[in-house]
N, C-alpha and C positions, 0 to 999 in steps of 0.2 A: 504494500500500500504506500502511497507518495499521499506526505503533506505537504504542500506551498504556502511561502509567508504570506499572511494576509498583506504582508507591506509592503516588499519589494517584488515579490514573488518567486522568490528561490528555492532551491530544495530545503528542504527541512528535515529534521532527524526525532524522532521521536523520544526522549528521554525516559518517561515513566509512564506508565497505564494505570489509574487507577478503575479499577473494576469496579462498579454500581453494582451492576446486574446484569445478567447473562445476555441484555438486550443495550446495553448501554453501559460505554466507558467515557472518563474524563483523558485525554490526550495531552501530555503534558511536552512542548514542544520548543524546539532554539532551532532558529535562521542558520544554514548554513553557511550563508555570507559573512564573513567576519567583518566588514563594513556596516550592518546592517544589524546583526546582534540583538535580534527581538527574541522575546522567550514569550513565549503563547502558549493559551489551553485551546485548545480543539474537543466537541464531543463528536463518538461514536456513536450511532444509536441504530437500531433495527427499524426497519420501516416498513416493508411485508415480504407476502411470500407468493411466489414466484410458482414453484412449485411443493406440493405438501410432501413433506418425509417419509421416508418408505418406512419407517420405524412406527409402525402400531402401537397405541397406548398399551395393551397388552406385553408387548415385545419389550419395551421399556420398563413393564413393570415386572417379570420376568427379570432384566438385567439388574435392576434393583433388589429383588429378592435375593439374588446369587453373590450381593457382595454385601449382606447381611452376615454379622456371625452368627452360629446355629444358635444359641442365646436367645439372639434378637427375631430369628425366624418362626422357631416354638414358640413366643411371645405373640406374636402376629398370626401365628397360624390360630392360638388360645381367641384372641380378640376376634378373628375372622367366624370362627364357629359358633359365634355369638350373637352373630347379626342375624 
């Protein structure tokens, strides 16, 4: 990904990401013009989608179960038979 200065319009280097949420970062950013020497936030954000992921809620919630330890699986499976 390429950021440009909002000032002079040069390449720019990303320095640090602060991560929000999974849909949005803060971009924390310096001018690679040494002339120019601006340091900038830039955000990332999600805006939609394109196409939907082959990844089923089901299949997801499967990979979620599997990186349960077995503790926390019998606890959930206790909770589940409940409903």
């Amino acid at each position: 990904m390429r950021v440009f200065c909002p000032e002079c319009g040069d390449k720019s280097r990303i320095q640090k990401t602060n991560r929000i949420s999974n849909s949005y970062a803060d971009l924390y950013c310096s001018c690679g013009d040494p002339e120019c020497g601006h340091s900038f936030v830039m955000n990332l954000s999600f805006s939609h989608t394109l196409s939907p992921s082959a990844k089923t809620s089901s299949q997801m919630a499967i990979e979620l179960l599997k990186s349960l330890a077995p503790e926390q699986r019998k606890e959930l499976q206790q909770q589940l038979s409940s409903l």
